[in-house]
C-alpha positions in Angstrom: 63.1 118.8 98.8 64.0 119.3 102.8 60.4 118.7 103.3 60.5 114.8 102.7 63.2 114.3 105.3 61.8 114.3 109.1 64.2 114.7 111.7 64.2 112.7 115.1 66.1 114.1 118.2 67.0 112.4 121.5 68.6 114.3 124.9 70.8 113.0 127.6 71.0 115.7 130.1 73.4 115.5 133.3 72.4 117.5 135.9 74.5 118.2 139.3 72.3 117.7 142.2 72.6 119.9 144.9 74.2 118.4 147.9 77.2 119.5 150.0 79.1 116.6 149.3 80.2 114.2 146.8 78.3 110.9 145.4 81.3 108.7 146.8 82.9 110.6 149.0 83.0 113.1 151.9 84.9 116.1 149.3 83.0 119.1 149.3 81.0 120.2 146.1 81.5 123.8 146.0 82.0 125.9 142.9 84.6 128.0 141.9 87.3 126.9 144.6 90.9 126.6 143.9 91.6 123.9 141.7 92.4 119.9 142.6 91.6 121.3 146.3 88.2 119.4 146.9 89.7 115.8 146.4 90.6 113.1 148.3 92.1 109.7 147.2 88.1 108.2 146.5 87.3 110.6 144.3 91.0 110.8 142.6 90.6 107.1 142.3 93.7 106.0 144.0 94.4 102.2 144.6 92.4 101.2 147.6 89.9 103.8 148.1 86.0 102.9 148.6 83.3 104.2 147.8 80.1 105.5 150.3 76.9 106.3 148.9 75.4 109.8 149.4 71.8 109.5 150.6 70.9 112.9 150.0 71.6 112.8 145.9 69.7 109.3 146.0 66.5 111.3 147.7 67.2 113.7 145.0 67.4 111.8 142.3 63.5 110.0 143.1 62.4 113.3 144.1 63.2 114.7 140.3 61.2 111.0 138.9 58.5 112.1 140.9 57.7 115.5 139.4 58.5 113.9 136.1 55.9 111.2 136.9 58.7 108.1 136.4 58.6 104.8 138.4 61.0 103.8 140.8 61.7 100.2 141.1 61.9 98.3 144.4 65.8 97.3 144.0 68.2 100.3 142.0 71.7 98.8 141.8 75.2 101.0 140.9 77.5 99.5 137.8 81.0 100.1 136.3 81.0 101.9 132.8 84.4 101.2 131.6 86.7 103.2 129.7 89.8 105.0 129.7 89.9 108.9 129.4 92.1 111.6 131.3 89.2 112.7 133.1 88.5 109.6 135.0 91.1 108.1 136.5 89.6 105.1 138.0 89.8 103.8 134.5 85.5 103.2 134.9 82.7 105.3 136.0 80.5 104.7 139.3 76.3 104.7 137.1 74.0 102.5 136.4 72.7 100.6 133.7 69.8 98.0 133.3 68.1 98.9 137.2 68.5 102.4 137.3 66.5 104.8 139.9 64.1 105.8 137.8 62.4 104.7 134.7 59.6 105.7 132.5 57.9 109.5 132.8 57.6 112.4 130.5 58.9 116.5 130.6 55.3 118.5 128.8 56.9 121.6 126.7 55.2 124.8 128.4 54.3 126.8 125.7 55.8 130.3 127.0 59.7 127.7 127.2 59.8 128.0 123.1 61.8 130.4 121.2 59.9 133.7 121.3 60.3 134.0 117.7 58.2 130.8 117.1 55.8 130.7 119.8 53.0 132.0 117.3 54.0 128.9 115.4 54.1 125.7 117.5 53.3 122.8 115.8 52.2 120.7 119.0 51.1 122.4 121.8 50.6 120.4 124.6 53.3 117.8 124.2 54.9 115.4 126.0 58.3 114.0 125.6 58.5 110.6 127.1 61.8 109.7 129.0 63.8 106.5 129.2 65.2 106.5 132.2 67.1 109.1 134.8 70.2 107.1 136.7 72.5 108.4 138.8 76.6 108.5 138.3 79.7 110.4 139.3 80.7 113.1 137.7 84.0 113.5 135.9 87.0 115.8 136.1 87.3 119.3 134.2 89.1 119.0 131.3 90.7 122.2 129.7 92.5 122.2 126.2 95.2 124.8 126.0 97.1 125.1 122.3 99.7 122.4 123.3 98.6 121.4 126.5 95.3 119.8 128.7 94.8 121.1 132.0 92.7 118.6 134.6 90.7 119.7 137.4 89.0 117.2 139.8 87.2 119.5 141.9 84.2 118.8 140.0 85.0 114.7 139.7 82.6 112.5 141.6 79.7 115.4 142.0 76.7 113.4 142.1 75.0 113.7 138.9 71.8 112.5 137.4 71.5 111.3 133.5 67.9 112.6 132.3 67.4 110.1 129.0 64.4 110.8 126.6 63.3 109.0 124.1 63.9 110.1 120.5 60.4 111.7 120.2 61.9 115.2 119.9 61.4 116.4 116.3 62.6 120.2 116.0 65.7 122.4 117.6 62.5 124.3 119.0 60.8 121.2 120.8 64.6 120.3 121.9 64.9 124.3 122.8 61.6 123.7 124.9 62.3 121.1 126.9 65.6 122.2 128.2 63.6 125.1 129.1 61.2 122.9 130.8 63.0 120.5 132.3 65.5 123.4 134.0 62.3 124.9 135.0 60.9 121.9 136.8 64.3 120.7 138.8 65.0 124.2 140.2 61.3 124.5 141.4 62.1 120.6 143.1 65.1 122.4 144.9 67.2 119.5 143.1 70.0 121.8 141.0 70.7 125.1 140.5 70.9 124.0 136.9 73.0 126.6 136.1 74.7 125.9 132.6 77.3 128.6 132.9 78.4 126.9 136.2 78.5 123.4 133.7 75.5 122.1 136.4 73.5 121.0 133.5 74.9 119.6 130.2 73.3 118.4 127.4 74.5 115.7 124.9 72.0 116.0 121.6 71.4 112.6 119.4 70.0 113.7 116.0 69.5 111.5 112.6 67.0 112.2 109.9 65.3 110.1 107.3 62.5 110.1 104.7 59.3 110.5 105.3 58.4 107.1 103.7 61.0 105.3 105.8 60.1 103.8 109.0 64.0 102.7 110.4 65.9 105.7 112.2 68.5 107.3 110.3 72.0 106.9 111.6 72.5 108.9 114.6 74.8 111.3 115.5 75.8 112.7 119.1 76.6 116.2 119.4 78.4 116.2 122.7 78.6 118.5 126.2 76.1 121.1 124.7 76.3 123.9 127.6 74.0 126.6 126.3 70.0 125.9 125.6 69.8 128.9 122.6 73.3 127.0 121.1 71.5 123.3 121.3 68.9 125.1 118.9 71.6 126.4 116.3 73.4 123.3 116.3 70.7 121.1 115.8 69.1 123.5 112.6 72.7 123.6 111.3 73.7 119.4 112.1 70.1 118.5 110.7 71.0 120.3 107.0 74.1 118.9 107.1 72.6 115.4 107.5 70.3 116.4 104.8 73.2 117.2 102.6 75.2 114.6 102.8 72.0 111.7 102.1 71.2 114.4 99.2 74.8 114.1 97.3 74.4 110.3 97.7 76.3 109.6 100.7 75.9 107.6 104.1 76.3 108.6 107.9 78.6 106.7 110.6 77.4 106.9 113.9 80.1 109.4 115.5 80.1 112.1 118.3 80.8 115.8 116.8 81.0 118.6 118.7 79.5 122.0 118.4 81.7 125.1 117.1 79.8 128.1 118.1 81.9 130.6 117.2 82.3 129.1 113.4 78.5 128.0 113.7 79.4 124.1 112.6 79.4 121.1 113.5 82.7 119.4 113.8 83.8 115.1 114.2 85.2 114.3 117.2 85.4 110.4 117.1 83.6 107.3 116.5 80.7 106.4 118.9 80.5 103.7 121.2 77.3 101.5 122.1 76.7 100.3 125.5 78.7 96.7 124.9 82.1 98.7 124.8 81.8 99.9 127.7 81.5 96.1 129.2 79.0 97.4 131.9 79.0 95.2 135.2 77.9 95.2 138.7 79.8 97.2 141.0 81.6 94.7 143.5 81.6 97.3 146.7 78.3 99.0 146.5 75.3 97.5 147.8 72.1 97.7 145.3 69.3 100.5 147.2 65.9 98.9 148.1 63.8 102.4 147.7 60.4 101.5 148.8 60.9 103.9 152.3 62.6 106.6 150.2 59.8 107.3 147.3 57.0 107.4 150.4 59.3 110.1 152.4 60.1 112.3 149.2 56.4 112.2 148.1 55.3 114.1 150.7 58.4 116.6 149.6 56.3 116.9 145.6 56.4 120.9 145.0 53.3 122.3 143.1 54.9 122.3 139.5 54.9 125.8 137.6 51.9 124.6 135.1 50.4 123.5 138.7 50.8 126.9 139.8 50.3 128.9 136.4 47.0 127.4 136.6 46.0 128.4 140.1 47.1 132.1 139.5 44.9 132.0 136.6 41.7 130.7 138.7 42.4 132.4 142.2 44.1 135.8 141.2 41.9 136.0 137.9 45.0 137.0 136.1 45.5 136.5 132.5 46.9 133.1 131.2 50.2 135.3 130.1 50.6 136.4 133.3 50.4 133.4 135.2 52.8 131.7 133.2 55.5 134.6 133.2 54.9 134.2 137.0 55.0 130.9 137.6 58.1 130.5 135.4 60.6 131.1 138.4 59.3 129.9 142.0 60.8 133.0 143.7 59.2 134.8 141.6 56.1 133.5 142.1 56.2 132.8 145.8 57.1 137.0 145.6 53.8 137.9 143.6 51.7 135.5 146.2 53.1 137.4 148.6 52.3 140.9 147.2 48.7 139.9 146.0 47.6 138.6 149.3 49.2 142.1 151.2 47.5 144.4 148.6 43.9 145.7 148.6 44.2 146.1 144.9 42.6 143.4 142.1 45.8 140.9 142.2 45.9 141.5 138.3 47.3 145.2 139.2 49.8 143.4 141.3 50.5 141.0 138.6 51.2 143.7 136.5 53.4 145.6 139.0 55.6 142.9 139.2 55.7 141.7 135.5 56.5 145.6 134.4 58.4 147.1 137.0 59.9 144.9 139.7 61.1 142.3 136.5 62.7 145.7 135.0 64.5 146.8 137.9 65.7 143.6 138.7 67.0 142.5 134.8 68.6 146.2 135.1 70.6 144.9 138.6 71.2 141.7 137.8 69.3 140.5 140.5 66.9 137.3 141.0 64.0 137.6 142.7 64.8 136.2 145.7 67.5 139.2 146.3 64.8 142.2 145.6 65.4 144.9 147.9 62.1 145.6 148.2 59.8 143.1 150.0 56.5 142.3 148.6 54.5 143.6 151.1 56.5 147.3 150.5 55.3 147.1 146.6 51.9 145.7 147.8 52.2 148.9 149.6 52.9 151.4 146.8 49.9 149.1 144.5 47.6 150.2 147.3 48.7 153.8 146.9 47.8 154.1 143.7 44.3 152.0 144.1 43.2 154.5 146.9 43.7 157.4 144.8 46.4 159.0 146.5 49.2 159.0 143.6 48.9 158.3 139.8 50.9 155.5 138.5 53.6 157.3 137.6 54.0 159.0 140.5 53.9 155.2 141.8 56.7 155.1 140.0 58.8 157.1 141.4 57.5 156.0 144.5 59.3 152.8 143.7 62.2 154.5 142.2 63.3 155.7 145.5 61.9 152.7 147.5 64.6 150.2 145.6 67.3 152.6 147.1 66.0 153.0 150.5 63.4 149.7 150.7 63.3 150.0 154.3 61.1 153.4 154.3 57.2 153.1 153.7 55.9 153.9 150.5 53.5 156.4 151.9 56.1 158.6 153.3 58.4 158.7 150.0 55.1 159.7 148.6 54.9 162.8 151.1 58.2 163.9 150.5 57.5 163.9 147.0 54.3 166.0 147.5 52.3 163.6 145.9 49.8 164.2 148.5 46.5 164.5 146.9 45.2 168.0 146.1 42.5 169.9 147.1 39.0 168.6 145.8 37.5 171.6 145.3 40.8 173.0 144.0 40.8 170.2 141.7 37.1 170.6 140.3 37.8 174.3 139.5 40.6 173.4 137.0 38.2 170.7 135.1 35.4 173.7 134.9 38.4 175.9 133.8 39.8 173.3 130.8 36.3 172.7 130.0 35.4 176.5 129.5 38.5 177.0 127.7 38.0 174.5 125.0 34.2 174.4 123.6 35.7 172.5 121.1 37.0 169.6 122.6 33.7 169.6 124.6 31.4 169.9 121.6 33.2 166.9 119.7 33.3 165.0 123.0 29.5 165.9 123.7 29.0 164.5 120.1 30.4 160.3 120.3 34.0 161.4 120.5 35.1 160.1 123.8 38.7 159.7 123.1 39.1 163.6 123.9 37.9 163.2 127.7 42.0 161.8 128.1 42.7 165.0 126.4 40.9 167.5 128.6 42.5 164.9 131.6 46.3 166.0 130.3 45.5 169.6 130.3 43.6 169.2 134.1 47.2 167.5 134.8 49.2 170.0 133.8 47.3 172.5 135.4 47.5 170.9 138.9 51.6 169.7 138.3 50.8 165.9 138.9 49.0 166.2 142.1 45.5 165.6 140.8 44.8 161.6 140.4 43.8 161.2 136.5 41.3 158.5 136.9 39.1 161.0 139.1 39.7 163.5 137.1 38.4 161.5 134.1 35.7 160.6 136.1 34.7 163.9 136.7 35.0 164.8 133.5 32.7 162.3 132.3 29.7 162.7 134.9 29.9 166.6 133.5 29.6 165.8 130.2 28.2 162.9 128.9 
């Protein structure tokens, strides 16, 4: 029965552009100040206050339509979206409607931004979701409902803030789930946002109907508003899209309403009815000029990043590591301007390097709670240790704990942690003595070895290991195992 019914998603996501001051006004954009202290009467919309454009968040904004390949038209101009709520004081908000700053493009769902639980199972790979349109608006104040009371901070009103608009092409919470992923991805690699959700830097209102597979019209849609978590857009658009179902299944019709999401109940609740873009009686804005942007695409053009699929791709031809690899990589531009870094220091095959930092420097940092960009240790230090281990002079895990004490003293060279250790390589000839010893002491193992079973040579290595307390290196030992038997 849920099988005939095909559901059809749309997002508008706002995202805060990084700038150190407000779209309007001179009002600092900082987060977490004290609040209603980063205000002034323009952006408290107080009789007689004008408004000044901010250059920066324009750049910005045609800097985001160019890594998402949109088209900028020659003249962009700014209208009033009119409406009355507590969080906008002005009575109308500063945007833009038919001439927007950007128009057209598309956000591709990397495969590796899906739920982990479903990446075996994705039903387009290689997609595309085409946008509409990204224009740029003020922000509005911080509303917070108490039990019998609304609070009102306007730290965060008139933030410059983009509106990313796709078209209604998304057809599972998994797709959506992706290209949140995706498009985060892409504007924190441009440098345009933090898009931090936590921090409410990127929001996400969902538009979700559903209809039968033999109809061609749209179902009614409904808006789930101010989504702020990418893993709760998924749950509330598997739980609003059986709802839908549901209610077309017992006979019944839809409105077109915004709802909001409960996550703690895990439903979907009715807010009020929703408006179209008459009511809100859009119209030029009388005291800003429109923006002719010809000059300002050529200038941010030159500012294009290489894009993480860009740069997944080159990792994969120039570093020969595996497609995995590069993406995990790529997936965070510290991170990947930290692996460069590493591979190029290193003497090691960069996929050893790869691995280094996908396994161990990833680890530590999840376990601090650090980014990538705050490692203690350099990459040139863990290139260091890599090298240590490709020359033979510790094991890995004696790399390890190499590393171990590097993250709590990074300034002190591998080499010499590995010293104090006494992880200094043994004695060759001492070494060869205990591989003739474990191989006199276990004619077994060497006579089922000598006879196709190879797996026991990393048995005889453990007992040489133990024998020599770590110092020997067990890929020569191995070795040496294998040139005197087989």
């Amino acid at each position: 029965m849920r099988e005939q019914y095909i559901a059809t998603i749309g997002l508008e996501v706002h995202c805060q552009i990084r700038t150190r001051s407000k779209m309007f006004c001179s009002c600092r954009t900082s987060f977490g100040e004290e609040p209603n202290t980063n205000v002034c009467p323009t952006c408290l919309g107080l009789p007689g206050s004008l408004p000044v454009l901010n250059k920066a968040a324009i750049e910005q904004t045609i800097l985001a339509g160019l890594l998402l390949d949109c088209t900028t038209p020659e003249i962009s101009k700014w209208d009033r979206k009119n409406y009355f709520y507590p969080d906008m004081p002005k009575n109308y908000q500063i945007s833009q409607f038919d001439l927007p700053l950007c128009i057209g493009g598309a956000v591709p769902l990397y495969e590796h931004n899906y739920p982990k639980d479903y990446q075996k199972n994705i039903a387009n790979p290689g997609k595309n979701v085409s946008l509409n349109r990204i224009h740029l608006e003020e922000d509005v104040a911080k509303s917070t409902h108490l039990a019998n009371a609304s609070v009102i901070d306007f730290n965060r009103a008139g933030t410059p803030l983009m509106e990313i608009v796709s078209d209604p092409e998304i057809e599972t919470p998994e797709e959506a789930f992706a290209y949140l992923k995706t498009l985060q991805q892409i504007l924190i690699y441009g440098g345009i946002s933090d898009a931090d959700m936590e921090k409410g830097q990127l929001r996400c209102d969902v538009n979700v109907s559903v209809r039968k597979q033999e109809e061609d019209e749209l179902g009614t849609k409904i808006e789930l508003k101010n989504m702020n978590s990418i893993s709760a857009v998924r749950r509330a658009l598997h739980y609003e899209i059986e709802r839908q179902i549901d209610v077309l299944e017992e006979g019944g019709t839809h409105v077109q309403a915004t709802w909001r999401w409960n996550d703690d109940a895990g439903i979907t609740e009715f807010m009020r009815g929703k408006e179209n873009a008459h009511d809100y009686r859009y119209f030029p804005d009388p005291d800003l000029l429109p923006v002719r942007s010809g000059a300002i695409v050529d200038r941010m053009r030159s500012l294009v990043p290489e894009l993480p699929h860009e740069k997944a791709d080159r990792f994969e031809r120039e570093f020969e590591v595996t497609n995995y690899d590069a993406n995990v990589l790529a997936s965070d531009r510290a991170l990947a301007d930290y692996f460069e870094s590493a591979a190029r220091s290193s003497r090691a095959p960069a996929k050893k390097t790869a691995n280094w930092v996908i396994n161990t420097l990833l680890k530590h940092l999840n376990d601090d709670n650090l980014t990538p960009s705050s490692s203690p240790v350099p990459p040139e230090r863990l290139a260091a240790t890599v090298d240590l281990v490709e020359a033979g002079t510790v094991s890995n895990n004696q790399a390890k704990e190499v590393f171990e004490a590097l993250w709590e003293t990074p300034e002190r060279d591998p080499a010499g942690i590995a010293r104090e250790l006494g992880f200094e390589p043994a004695d060759t000839g001492a070494i060869d003595s205990l591989i003739d010893e474990a191989i006199a002491n276990n004619p077994d193992k060497v006579a089922e070895i000598q006879s196709g079973n190879e797996k026991l040579v990393n048995w005889l290595t453990g007992q040489v290991m133990k024998a020599s307390r770590g110092k020997a290196n067990p890929r020569q030992v191995t070795d040496s195992i294998r040139a005197k038997l087989l």
